[in-house]
C-alpha positions in Angstrom: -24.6 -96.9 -44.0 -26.7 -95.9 -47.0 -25.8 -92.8 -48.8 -28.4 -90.6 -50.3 -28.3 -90.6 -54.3 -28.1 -87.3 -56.4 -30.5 -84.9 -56.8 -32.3 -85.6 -60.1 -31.8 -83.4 -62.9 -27.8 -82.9 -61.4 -25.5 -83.3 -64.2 -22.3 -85.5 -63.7 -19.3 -84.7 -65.1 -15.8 -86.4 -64.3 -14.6 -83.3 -62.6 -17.7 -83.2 -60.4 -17.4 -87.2 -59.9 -13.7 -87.0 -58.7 -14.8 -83.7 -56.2 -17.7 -85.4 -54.6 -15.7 -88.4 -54.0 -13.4 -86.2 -52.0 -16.9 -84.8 -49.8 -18.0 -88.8 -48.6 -15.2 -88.5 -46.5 -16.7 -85.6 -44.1 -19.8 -86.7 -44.9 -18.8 -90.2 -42.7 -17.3 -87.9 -40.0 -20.5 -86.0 -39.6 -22.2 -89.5 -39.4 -20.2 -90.1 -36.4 -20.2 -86.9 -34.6 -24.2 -87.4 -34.8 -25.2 -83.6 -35.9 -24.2 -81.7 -39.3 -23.9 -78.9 -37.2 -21.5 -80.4 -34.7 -18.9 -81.1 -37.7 -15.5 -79.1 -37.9 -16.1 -78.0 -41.6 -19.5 -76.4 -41.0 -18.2 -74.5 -37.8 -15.3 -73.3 -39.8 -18.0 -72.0 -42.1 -20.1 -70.1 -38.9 -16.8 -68.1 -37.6 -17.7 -65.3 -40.0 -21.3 -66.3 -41.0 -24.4 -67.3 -38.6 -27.5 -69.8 -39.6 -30.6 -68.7 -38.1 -32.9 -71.5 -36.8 -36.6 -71.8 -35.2 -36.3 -74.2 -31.9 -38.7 -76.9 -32.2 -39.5 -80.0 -30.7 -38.4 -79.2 -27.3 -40.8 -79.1 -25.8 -42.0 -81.9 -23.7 -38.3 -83.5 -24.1 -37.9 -84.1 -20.2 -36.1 -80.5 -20.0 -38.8 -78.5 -18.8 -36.4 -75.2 -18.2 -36.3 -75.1 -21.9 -39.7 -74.9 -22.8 -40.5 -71.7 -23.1 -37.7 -71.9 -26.0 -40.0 -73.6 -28.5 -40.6 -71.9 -31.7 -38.7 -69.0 -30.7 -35.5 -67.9 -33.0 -32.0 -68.5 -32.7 -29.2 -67.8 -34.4 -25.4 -69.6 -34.3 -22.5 -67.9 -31.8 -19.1 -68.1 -33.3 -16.7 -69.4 -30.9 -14.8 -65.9 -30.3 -18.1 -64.2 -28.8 -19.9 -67.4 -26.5 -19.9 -66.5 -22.7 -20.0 -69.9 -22.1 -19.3 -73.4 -23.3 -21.8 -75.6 -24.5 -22.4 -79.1 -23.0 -21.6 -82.1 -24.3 -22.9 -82.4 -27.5 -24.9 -79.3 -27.8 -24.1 -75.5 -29.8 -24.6 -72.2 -28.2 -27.3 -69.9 -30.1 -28.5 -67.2 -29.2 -31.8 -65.8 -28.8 -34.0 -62.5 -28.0 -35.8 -63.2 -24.5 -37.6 -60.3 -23.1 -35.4 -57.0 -24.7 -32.1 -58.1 -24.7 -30.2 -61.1 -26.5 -29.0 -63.9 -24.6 -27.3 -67.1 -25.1 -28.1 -70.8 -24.2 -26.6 -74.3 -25.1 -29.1 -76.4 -27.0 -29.0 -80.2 -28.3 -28.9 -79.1 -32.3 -31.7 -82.0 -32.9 -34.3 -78.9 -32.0 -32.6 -76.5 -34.4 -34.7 -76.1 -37.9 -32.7 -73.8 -40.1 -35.0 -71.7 -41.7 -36.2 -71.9 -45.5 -33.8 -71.2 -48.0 -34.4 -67.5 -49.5 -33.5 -66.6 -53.0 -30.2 -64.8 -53.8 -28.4 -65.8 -50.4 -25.5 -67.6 -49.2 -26.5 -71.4 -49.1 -24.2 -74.4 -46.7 -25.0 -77.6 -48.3 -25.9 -79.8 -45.2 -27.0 -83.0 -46.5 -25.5 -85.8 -49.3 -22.4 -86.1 -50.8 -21.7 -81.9 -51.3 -21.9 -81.6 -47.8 -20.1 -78.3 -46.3 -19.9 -76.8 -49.6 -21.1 -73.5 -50.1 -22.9 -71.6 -53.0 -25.8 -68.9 -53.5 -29.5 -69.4 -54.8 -29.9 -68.7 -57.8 -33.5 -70.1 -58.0 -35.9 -72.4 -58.1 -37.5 -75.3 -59.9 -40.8 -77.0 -58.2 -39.7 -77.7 -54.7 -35.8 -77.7 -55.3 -33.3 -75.1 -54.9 -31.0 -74.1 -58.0 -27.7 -73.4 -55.8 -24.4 -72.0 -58.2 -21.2 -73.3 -56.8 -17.9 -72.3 -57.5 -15.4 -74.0 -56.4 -13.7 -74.7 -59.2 -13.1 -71.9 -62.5 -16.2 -72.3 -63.7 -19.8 -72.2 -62.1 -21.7 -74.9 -61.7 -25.2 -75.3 -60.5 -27.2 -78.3 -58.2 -30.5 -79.1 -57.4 -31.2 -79.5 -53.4 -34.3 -79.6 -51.2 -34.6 -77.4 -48.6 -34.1 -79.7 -45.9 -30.4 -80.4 -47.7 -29.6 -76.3 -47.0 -28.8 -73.9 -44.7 -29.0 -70.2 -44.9 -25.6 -68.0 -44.2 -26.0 -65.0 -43.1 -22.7 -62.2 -42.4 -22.3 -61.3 -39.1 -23.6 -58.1 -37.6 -22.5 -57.0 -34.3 
């Protein structure tokens, strides 16, 4: 298994080496559970908070009941408030269809969080600070200046956007 390296322009300090060391470990979980968005940690994070996605890639995948899903937008269910279970594998989201919301269990591999948006709550889902949280506080080229602070002090990261995930407080 190869890991991904930093993000350059990261700075490294002892603290930050001994912390990230502590992150590989749910990193390998993930790897075995197959889907970020299947791990414990990040659906601790989605009991209070939802990601929104845009479904993609589905269709044409040999389910053709869930084609009229593609490109439409979804958002994560926390546990307390699915009407159903999801299958084996797959996350409940739900979705506007017609007027009214409704909810449907969905292989994460067609879930594309949206772009990251300035000044928002940020679920690192990719490399070693995976599951961590932190806000944007801007951005440099095409990386994502996320403050985390876990620790007394702030510190802040460089990610991509394909390494983030937007949180967003429930609203009923």
């Amino acid at each position: 298994m190869q890991l991904q390296a930093r993000p350059r322009h990261s700075r490294q300090s002892p603290r930050e080496v001994r912390h990230s060391s502590q992150f590989l470990d749910i990193k390998l979980i993930v790897c075995a559970l197959e889907h970020w968005l299947l791990s414990p940690v990040i659906r601790a994070h989605l009991q209070s908070k939802w990601i929104l996605f845009q479904i993609r890639g589905i269709q044409g995948s040999g389910n053709g009941s869930m084609d009229a899903y593609e490109d439409k937008f979804a958002r994560t269910v926390p546990v307390a408030a699915q009407i159903s279970q999801p299958l084996d594998g797959e996350v409940i989201v739900s979705l506007v269809r017609g007027v009214c919301w409704e909810q449907i269990s969905i292989d994460p591999k067609f879930l594309v969080p949206l772009e990251p948006t300035g000044g928002k709550d940020v679920v690192v889902i990719d490399g070693p600070w995976f599951s961590i949280t932190g806000i944007i506080v801007g951005q440099e080229n095409e990386s994502y200046i996320i403050r985390f602070m876990l620790l007394e002090d702030p510190w802040d990261e460089l990610f991509e956007a394909n390494q983030l995930a937007n949180l967003e407080l429930l609203r009923p």
